[in-house]
Each structure stands twice: as structure tokens, then as C-alpha cells.
C-alpha positions in Angstrom: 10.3 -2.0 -1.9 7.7 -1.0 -3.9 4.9 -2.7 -2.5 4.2 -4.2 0.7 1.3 -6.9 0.6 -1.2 -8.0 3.4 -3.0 -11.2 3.1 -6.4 -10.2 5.2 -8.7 -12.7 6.5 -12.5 -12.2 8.1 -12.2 -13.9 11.6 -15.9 -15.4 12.7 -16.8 -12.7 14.9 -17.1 -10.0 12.0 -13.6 -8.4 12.9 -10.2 -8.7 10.5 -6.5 -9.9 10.7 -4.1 -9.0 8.5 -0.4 -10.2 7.7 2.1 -8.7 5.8 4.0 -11.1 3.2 7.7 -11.5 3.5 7.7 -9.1 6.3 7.0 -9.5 10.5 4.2 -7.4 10.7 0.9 -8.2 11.9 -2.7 -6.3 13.0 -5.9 -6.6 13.1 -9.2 -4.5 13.3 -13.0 -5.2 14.3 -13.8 -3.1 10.8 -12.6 -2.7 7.5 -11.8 0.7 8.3 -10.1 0.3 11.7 -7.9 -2.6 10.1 -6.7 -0.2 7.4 -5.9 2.6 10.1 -4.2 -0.3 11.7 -1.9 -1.5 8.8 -1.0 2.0 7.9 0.1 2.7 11.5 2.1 -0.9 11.6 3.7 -0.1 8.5 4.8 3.0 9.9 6.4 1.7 13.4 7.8 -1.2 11.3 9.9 1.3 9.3 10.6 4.0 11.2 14.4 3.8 10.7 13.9 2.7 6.9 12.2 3.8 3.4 8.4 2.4 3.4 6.9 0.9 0.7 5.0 3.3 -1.7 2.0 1.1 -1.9 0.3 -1.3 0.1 -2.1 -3.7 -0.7 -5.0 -5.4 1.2 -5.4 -8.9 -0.6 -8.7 -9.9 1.1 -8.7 -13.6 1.3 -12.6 -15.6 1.3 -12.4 -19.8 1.8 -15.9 -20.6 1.3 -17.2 -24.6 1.4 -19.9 -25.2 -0.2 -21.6 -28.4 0.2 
């Protein structure tokens, strides 16, 4: 795998979740930074017995209504 892919939301209180596409893993983080310690460390328990990805992307998703 050459990439792994997270689909990152913005929760109402300010703070992040993010979920990995195709694979079972899950965080989240109250910052931007945090979250991204997070993944990395997830990623890392997630495939400790396996070769990780060599990338991973943070695909920060917005669903704004306007009326």
C-alpha cells in the first residue's frame, strides 16, 4: 500500500475525527496538530506486524449549508 487515506471531519466543539478508508482505524484530536500525532501513532499500532503505507493523507472534509 502506497497510501493510506483519512477522511477528517471538524466535530462542533472545535476538535477532529478522523477515519481511515478501507482500513479499521479510527482517532481523533481536539487540534489539528494533536489529530496528526494521533493518526501517525494509529497507523503505527495498526501495522506493527505489517509494512505501513509510505504516505498518508488527511482529506479534510467541510459540509457547509448555506441558506
Amino acid at each position: 500500500m502506497n497510501e493510506l487515506v483519512f477522511e477528517v471531519t471538524q466535530e462542533a466543539d472545535g476538535g477532529f475525527v478522523a477515519e481511515a478508508l478501507g482500513e479499521g482505524i479510527f482517532t481523533e484530536g481536539d487540534s489539528w496538530e494533536e489529530l496528526r500525532a494521533n493518526v501517525r501513532e494509529a497507523v503505527s499500532a495498526y501495522f506493527f506486524d505489517q509494512p505501513a503505507p509510505g504516505a498518508i493523507r488527511l482529506h479534510l472534509v467541510r459540509d457547509e449549508v448555506i441558506a
